[in-house]
N, CA, C and O of each residue as an XYZ file, in Angstrom:
816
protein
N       0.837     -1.216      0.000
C       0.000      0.000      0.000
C       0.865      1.257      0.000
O       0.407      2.265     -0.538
N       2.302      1.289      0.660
C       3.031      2.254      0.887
C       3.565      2.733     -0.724
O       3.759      3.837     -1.232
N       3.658      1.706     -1.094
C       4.161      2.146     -2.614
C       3.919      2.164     -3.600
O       4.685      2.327     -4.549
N       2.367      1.937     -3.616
C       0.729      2.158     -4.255
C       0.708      4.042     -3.901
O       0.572      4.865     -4.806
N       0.846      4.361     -2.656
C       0.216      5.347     -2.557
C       1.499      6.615     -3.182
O       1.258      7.714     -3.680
N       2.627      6.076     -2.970
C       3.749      6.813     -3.590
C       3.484      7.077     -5.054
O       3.491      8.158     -5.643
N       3.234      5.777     -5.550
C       3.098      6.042     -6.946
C       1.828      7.213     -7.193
O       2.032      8.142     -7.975
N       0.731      7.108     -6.587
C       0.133      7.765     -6.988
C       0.417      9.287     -6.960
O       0.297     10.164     -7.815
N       0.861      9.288     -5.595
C       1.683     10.728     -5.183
C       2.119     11.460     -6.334
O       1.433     12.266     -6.963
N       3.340     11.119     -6.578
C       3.930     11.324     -7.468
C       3.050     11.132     -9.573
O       3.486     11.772    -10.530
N       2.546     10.702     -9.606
C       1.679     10.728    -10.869
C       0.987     11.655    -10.818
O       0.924     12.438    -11.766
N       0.144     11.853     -9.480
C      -0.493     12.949     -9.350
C       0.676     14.630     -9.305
O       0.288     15.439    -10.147
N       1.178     14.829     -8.969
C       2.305     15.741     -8.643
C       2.662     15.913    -10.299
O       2.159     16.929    -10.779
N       3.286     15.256    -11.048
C       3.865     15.479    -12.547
C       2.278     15.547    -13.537
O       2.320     15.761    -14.749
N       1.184     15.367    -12.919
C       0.160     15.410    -13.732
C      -0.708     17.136    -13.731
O      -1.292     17.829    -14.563
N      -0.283     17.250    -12.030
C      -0.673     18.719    -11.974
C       0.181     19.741    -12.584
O      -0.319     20.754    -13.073
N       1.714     19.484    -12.583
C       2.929     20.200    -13.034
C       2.744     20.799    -14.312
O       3.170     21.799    -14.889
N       1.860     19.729    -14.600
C       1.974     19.391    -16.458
C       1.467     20.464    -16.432
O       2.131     21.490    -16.583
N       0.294     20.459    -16.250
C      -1.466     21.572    -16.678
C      -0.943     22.884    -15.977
O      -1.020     23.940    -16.604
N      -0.500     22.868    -14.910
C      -0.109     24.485    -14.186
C       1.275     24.909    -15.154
O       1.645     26.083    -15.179
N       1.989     23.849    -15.937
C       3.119     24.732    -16.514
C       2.585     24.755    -17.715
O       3.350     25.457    -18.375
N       1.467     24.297    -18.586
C       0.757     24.709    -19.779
C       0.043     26.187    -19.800
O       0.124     27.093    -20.629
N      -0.935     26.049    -18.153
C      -1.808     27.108    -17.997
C      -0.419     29.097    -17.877
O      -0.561     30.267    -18.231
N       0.598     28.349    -17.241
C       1.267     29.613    -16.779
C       2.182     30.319    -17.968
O       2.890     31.306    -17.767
N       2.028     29.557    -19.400
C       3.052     30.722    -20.133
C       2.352     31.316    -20.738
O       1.144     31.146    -20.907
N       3.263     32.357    -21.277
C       2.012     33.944    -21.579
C       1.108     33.745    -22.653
O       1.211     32.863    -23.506
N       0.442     34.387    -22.593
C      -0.295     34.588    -24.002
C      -0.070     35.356    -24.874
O       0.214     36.355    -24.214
N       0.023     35.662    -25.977
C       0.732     36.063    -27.279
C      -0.854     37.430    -27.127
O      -2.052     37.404    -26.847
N       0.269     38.504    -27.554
C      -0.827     39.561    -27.706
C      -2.179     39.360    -28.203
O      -2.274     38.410    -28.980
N      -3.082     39.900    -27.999
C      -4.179     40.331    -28.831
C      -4.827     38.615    -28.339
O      -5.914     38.152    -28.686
N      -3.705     37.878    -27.393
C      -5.117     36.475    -27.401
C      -6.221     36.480    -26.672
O      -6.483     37.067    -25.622
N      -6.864     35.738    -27.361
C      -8.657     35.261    -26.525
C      -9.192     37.032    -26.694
O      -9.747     37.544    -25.722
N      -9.051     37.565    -27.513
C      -9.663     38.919    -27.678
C      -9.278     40.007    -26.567
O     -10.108     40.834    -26.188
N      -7.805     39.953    -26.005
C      -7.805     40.843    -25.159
C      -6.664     41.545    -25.737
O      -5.580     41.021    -25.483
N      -6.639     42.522    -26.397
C      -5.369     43.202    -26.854
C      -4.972     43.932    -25.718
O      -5.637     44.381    -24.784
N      -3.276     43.985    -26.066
C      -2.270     44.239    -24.632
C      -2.733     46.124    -24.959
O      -2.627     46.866    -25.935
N      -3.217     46.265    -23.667
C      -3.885     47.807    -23.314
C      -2.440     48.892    -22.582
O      -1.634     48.476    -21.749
N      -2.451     50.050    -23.074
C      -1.544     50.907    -22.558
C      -1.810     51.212    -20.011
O      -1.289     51.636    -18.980
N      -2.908     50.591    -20.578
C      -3.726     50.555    -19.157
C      -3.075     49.933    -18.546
O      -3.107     48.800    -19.027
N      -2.383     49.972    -17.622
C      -2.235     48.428    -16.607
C      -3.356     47.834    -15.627
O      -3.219     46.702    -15.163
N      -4.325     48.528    -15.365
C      -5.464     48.076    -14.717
C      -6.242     47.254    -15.493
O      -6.810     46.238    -15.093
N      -6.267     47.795    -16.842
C      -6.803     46.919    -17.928
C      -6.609     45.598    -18.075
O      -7.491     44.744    -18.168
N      -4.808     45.353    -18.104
C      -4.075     44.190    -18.368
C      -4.560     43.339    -17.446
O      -4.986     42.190    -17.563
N      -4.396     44.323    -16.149
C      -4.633     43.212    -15.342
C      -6.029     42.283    -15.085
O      -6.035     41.160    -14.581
N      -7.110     42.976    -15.520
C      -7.830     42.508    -15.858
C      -7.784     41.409    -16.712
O      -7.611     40.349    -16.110
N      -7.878     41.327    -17.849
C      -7.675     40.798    -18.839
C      -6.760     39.521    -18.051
O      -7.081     38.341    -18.197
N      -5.722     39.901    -17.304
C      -4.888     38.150    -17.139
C      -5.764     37.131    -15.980
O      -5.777     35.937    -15.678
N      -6.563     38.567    -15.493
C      -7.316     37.815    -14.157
C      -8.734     36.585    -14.870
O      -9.147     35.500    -14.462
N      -9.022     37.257    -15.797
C      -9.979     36.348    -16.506
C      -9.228     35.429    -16.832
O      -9.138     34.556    -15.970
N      -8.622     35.262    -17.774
C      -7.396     34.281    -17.951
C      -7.083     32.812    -17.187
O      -6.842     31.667    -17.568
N      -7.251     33.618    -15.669
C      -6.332     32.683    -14.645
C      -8.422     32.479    -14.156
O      -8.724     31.489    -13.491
N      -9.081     33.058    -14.400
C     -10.379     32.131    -13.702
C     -10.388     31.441    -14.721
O     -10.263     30.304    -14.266
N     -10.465     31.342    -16.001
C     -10.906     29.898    -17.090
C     -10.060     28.882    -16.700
O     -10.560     27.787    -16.442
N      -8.354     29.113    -16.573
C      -7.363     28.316    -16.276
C      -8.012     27.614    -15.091
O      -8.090     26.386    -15.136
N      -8.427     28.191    -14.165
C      -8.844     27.452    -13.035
C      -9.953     26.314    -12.995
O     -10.099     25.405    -12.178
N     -10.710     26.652    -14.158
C     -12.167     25.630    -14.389
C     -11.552     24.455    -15.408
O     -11.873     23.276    -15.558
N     -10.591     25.233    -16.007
C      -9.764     23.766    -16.820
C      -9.537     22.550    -16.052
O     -10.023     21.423    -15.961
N      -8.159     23.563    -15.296
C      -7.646     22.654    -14.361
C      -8.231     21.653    -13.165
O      -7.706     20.640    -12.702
N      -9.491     22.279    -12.828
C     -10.293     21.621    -12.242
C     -11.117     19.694    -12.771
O     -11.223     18.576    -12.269
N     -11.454     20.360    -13.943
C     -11.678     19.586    -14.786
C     -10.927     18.495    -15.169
O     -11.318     17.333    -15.272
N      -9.528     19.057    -15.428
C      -8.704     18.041    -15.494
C      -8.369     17.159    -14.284
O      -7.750     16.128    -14.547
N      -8.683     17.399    -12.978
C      -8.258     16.896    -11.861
C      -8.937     15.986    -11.429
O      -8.533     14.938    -10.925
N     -10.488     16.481    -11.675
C     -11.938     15.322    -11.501
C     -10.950     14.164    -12.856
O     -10.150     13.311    -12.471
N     -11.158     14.333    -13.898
C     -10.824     13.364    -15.131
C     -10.264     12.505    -14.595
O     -10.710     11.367    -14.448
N      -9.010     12.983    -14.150
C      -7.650     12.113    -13.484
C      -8.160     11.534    -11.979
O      -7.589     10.466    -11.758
N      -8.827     11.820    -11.171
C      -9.294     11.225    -10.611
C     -10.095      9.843    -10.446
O      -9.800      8.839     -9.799
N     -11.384     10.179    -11.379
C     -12.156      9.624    -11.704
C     -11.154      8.305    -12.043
O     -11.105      7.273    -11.375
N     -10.443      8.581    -13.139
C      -9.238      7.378    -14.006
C      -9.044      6.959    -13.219
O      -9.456      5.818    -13.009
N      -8.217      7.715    -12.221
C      -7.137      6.575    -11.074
C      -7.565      6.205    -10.795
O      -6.988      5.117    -10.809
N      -9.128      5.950    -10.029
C      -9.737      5.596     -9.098
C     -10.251      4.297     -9.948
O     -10.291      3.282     -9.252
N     -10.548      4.162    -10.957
C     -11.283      3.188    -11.644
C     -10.308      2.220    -12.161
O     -10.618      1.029    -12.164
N      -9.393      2.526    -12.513
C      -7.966      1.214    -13.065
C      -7.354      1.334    -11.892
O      -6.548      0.469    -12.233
N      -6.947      1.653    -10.672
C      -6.132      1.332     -9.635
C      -6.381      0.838     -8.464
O      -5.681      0.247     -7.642
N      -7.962      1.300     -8.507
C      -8.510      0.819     -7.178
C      -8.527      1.315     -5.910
O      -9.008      0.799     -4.901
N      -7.683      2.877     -6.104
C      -7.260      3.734     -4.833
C      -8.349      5.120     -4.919
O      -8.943      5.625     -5.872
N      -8.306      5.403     -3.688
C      -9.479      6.446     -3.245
C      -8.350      7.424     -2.332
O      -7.564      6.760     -1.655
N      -8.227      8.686     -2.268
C      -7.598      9.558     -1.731
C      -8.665      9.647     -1.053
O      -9.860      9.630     -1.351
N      -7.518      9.846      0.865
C      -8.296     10.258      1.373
C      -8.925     11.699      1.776
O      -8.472     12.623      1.100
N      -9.654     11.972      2.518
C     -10.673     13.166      2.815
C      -9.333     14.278      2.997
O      -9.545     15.359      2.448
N      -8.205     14.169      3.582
C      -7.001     15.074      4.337
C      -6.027     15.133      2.711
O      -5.757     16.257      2.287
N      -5.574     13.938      1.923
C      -5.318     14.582      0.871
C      -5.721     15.344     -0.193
O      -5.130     16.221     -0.823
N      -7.020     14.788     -0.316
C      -8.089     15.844     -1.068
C      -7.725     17.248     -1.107
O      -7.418     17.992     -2.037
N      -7.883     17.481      0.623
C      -7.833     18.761      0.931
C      -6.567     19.100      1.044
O      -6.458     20.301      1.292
N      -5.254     18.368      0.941
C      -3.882     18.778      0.490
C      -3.782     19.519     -0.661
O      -3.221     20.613     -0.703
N      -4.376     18.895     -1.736
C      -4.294     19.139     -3.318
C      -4.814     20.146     -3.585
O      -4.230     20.952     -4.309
N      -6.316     20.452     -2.982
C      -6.513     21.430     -2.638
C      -6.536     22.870     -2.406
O      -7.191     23.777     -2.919
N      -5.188     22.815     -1.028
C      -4.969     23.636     -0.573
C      -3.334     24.130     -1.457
O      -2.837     25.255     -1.393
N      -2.933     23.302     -1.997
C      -1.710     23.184     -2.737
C      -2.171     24.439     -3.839
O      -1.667     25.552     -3.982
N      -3.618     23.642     -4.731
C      -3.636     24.274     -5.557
C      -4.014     26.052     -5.414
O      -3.627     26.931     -6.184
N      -4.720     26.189     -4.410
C      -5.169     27.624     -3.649
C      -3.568     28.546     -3.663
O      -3.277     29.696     -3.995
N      -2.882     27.540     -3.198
C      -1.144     28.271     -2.624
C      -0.731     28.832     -4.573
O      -0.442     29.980     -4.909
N      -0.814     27.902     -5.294
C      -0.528     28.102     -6.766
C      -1.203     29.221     -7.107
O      -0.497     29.981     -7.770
N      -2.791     29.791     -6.821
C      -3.294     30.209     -7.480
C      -2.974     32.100     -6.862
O      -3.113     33.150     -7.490
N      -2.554     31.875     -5.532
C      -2.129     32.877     -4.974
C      -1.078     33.696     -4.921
O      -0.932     34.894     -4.682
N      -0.075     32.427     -5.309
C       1.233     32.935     -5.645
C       1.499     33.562     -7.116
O       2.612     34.025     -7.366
N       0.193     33.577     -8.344
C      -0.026     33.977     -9.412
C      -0.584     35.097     -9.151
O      -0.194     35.929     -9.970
N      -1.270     35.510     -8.448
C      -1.583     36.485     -8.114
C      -1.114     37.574     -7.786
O      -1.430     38.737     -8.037
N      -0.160     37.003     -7.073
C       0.966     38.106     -6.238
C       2.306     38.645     -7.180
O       3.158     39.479     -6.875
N       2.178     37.964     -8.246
C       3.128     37.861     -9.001
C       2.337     38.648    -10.268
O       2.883     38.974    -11.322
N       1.174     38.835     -9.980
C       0.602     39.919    -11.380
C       0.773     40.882    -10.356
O       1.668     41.685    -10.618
N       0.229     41.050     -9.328
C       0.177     42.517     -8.444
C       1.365     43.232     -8.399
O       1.482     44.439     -8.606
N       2.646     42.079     -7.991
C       3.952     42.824     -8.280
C       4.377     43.049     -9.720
O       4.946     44.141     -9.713
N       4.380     42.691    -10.614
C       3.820     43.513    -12.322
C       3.168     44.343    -12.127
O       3.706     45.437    -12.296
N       1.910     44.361    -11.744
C       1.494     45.678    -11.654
C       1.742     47.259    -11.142
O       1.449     48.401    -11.493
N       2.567     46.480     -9.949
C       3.197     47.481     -8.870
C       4.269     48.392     -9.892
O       4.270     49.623     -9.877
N       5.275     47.482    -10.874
C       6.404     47.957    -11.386
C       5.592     48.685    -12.259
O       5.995     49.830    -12.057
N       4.590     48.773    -13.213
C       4.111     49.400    -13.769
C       3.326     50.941    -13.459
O       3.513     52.009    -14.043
N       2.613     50.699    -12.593
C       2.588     52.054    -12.064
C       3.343     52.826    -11.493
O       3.000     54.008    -11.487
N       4.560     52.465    -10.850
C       5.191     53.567    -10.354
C       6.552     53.387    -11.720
O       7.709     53.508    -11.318
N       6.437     53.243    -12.514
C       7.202     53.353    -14.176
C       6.125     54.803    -14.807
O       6.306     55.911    -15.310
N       4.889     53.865    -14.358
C       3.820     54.997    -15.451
C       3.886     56.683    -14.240
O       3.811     57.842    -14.647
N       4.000     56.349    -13.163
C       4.100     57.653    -12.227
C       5.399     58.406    -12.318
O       5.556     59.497    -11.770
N       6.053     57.978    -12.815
C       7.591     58.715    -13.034
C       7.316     59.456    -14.190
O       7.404     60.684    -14.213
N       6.958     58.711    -15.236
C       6.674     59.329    -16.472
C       5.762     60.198    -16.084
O       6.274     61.253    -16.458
N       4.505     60.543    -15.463
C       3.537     61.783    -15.529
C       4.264     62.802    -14.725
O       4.100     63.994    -14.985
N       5.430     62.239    -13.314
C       5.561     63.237    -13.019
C       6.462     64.202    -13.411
O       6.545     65.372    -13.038
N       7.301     63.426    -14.410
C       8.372     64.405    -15.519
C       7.473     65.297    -16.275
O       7.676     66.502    -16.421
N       6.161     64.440    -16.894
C       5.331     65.220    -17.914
C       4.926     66.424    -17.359
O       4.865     67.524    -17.907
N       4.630     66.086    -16.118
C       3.493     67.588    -15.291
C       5.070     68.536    -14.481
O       4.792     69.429    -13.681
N       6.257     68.309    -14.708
C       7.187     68.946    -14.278
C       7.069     69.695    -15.580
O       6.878     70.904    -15.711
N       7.179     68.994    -16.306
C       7.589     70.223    -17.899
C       6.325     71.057    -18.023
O       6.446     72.246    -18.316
N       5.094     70.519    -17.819
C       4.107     71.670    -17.999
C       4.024     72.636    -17.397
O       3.610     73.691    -17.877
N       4.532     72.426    -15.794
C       4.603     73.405    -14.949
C       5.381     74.590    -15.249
O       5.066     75.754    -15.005
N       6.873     73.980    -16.041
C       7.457     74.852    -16.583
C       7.319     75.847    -17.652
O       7.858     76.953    -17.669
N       6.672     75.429    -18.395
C       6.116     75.805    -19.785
C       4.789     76.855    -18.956
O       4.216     77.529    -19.812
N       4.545     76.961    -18.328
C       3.480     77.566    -17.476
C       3.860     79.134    -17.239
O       3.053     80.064    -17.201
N       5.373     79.219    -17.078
C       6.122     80.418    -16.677
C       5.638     81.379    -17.964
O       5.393     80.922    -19.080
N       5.539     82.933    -17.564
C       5.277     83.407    -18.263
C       6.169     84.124    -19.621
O       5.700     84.578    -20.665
N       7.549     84.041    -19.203
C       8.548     83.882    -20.174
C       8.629     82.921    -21.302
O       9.063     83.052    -22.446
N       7.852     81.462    -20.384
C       8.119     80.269    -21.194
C       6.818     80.623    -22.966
O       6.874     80.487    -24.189
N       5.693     81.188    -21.728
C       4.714     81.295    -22.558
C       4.826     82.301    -23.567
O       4.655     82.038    -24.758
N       5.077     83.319    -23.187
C       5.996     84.466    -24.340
C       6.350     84.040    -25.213
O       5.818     84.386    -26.268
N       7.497     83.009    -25.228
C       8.584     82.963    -26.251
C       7.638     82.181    -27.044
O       7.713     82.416    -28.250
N       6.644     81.193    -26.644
C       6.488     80.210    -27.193
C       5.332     81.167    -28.453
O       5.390     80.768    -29.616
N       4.384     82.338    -28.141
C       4.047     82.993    -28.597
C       4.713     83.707    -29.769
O       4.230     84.007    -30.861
N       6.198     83.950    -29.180
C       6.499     85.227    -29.938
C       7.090     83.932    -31.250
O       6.987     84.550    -32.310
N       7.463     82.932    -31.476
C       7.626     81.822    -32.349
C       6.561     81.723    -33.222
O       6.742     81.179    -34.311
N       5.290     82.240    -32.865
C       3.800     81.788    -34.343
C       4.060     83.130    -34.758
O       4.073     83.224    -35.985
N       4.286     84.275    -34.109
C       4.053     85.352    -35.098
C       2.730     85.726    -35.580
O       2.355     86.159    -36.670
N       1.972     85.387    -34.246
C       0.597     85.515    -34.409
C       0.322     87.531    -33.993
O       0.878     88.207    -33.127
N      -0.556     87.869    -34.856
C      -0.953     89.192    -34.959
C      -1.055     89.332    -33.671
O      -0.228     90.046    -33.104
N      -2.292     88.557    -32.776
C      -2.682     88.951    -31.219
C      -2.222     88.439    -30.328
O      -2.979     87.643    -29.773
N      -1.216     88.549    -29.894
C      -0.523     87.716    -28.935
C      -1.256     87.453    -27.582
O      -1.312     86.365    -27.009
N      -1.763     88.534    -27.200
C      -2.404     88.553    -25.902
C      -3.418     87.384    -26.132
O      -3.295     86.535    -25.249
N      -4.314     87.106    -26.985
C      -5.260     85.563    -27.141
C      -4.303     84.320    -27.247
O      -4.520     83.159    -26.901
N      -3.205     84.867    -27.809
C      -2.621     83.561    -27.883
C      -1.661     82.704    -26.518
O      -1.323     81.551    -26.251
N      -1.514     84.039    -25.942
C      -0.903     83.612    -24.942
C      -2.154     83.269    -23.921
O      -1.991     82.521    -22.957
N      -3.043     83.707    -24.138
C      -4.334     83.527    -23.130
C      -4.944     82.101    -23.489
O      -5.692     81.484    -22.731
N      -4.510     81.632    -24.806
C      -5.104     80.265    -24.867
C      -3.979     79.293    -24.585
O      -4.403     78.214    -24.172
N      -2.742     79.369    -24.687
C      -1.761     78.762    -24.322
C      -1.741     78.455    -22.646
O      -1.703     77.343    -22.120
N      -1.779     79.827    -21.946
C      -2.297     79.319    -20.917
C      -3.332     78.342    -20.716
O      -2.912     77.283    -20.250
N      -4.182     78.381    -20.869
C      -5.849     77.804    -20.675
C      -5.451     76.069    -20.543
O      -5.675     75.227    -19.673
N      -4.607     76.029    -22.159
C      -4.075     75.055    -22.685
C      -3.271     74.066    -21.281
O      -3.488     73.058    -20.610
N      -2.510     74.882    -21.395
C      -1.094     74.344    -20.110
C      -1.961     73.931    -18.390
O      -1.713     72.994    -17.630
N      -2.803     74.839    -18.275
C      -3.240     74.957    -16.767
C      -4.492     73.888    -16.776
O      -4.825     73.196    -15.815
N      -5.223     73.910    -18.307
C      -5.791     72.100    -18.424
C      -5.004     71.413    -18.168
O      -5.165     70.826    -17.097
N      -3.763     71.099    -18.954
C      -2.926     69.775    -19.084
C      -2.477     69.434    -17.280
O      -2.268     68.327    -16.785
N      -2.445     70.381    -16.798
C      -1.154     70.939    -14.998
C      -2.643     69.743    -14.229
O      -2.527     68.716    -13.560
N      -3.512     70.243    -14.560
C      -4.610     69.590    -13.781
C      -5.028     68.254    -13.979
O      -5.241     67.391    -13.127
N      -5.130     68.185    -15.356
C      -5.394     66.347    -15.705
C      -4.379     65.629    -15.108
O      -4.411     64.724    -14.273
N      -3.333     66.272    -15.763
C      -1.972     65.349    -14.576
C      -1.804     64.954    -13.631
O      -1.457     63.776    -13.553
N      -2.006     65.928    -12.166
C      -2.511     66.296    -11.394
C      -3.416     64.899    -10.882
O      -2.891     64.084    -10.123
N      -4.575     64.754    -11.298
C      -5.830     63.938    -11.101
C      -5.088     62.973    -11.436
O      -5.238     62.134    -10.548
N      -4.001     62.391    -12.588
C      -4.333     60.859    -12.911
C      -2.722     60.726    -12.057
O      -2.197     59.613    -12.046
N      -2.078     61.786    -11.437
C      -0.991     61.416    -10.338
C      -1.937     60.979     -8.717
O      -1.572     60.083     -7.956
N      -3.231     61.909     -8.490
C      -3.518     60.890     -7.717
C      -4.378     59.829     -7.739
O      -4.525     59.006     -6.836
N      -4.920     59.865     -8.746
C      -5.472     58.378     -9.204
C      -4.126     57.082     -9.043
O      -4.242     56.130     -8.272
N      -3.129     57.266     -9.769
C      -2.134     56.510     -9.678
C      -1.489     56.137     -8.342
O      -1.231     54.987     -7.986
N      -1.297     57.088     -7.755
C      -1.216     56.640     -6.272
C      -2.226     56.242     -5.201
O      -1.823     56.157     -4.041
N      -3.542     55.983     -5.495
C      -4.240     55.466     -4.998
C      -4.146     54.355     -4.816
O      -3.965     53.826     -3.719
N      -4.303     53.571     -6.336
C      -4.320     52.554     -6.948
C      -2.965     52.237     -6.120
O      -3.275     51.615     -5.103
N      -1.923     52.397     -6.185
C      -0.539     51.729     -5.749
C      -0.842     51.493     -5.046
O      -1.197     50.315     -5.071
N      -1.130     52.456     -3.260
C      -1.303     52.156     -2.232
C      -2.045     50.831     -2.110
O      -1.581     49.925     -1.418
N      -3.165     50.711     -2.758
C      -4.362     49.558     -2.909
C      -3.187     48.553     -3.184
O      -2.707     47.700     -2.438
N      -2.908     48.854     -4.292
C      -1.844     47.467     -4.496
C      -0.934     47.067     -3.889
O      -0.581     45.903     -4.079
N      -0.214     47.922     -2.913
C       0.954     47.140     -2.057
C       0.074     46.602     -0.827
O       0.502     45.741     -0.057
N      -1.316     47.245     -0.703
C      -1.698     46.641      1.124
C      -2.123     45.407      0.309
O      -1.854     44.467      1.057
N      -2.719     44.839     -0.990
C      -3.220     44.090     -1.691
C      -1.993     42.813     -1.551
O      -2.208     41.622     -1.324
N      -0.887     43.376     -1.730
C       0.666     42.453     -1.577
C       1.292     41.930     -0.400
O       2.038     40.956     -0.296
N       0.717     43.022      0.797
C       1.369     42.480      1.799
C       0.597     41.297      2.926
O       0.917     40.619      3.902
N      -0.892     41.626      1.869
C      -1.756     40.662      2.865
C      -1.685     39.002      1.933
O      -2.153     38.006      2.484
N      -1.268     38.936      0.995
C      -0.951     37.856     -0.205
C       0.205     37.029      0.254
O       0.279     35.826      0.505
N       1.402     38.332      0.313
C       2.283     37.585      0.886
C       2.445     36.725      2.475
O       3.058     35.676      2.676
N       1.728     37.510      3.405
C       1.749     36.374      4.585
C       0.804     35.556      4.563
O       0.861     34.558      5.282
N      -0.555     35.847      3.521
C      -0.978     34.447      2.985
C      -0.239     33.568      2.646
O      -0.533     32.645      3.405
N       0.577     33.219      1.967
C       1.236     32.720      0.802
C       2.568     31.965      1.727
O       2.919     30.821      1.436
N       3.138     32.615      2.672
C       3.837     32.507      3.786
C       3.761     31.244      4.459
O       4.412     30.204      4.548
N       2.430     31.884      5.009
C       1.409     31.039      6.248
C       0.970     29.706      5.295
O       1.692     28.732      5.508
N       0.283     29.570      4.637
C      -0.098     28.578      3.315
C       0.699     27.860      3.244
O       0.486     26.744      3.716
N       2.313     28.219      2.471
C       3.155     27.282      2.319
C       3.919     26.392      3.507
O       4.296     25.227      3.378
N       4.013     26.970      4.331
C       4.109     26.783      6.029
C       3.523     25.157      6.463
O       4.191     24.172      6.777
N       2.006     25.310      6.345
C       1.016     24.402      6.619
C       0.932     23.287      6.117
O       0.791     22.208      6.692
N       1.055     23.618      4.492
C       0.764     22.603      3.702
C       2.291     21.872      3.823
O       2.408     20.997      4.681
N       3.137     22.119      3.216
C       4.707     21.401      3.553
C       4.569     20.702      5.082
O       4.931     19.544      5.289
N       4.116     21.387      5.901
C       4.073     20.629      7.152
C       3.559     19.370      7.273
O       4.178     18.409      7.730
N       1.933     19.357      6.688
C       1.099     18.438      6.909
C       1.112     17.183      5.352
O       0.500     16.119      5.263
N       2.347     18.058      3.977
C       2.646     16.717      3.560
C       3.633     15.855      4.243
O       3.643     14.645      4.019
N       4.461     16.406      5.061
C       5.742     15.648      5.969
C       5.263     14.756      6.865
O       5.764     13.685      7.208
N       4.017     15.392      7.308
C       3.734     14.376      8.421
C       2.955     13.268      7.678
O       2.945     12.230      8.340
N       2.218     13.165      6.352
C       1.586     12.473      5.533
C       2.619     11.148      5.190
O       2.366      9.945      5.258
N       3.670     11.729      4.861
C       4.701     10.582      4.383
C       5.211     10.181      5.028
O       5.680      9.079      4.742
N       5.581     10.913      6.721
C       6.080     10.213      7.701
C       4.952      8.773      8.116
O       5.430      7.657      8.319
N       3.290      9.072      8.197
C       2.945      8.322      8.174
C       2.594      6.816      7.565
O       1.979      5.831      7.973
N       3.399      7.219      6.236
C       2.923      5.891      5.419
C       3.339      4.610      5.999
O       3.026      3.553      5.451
């Protein structure tokens, strides 16, 4: 029985490997209708759907393989490994998670550097020298409108910026408390489960 249940162990283990290292490489732009978005909230969307279909696959595939083993081998997992595999697979699905959030993380504060150079130069361009010169370059008859719409222009742009700098840091904040509660999930999880397969095999 000890080496009935090994085998299965292990069949089972290279059978899940298989499907989680099929489900985990990327998808080629524009797949399953989600073209890669300048958004990163977008993306992330888009991979999160992704990883719920992956999950109903894999599920699927696990009943299949079950069902099989159980019918040519004659073995029944019990109620505590069930909930090993389980909890294994929960630890997988979390640690994917945490691993888009930290992608995500690098992305917004990439995309926050960039606005805040952008809204540094507008600020500058804001000066009224800046705005002058930039006037006295069209050679426009009325300068005074032109510089009055140039302003208008600049002190829109100072403000949208503005808004999507703290939109962007919202979102971050969300995303690192989002990371740090994942990670001592993920911690704690791997902790448990390693524990309670050791004591599984100690028992055989």
């Amino acid at each position: 029985m000890k080496s009935k249940f090994i085998v299965l162990g292990l069949t089972m283990l290279f059978s899940l490997s298989s499907v989680l290292a099929q489900q985990n490489q990327p998808a080629p732009a524009g797949n399953q209708g989600n073209p890669i978005s300048p958004d990163p909230v977008v993306n992330i969307s888009n991979e999160l759907a992704v990883i719920s279909k992956s999950v109903q696959t894999l599920n699927k595939r696990l009943k299949e393989f079950f069902d099989k083993f159980s019918s040519n081998q004659g073995l029944q997992l019990t109620d505590k490994q069930q909930k090993l595999l389980l909890a294994f697979e929960i630890l997988n699905r979390a640690e994917q998670r945490l691993a888009i959030l930290q992608k995500l993380r690098i992305d917004l504060v990439e995309k926050q550097t960039s606005v805040k150079t952008l809204l540094a130069k507008v600020e500058d361009d804001l000066r009224e020298e800046k705005i002058s010169r930039s006037v006295a370059f069209e050679g426009t008859t009325n300068a005074e409108l032109s510089r009055e719409n140039r302003r208008r222009f600049l002190s829109s742009e100072q403000s949208n910026l503005r808004n999507l700098l703290v939109e962007i840091q919202n979102t971050l904040t969300e995303t690192n408390s989002e990371i740090r509660q994942l990670e001592t999930f993920v911690r704690g999880v791997r902790q448990k489960i390693f524990s309670e397969i050791n004591q599984e095999l100690y028992n055989l």
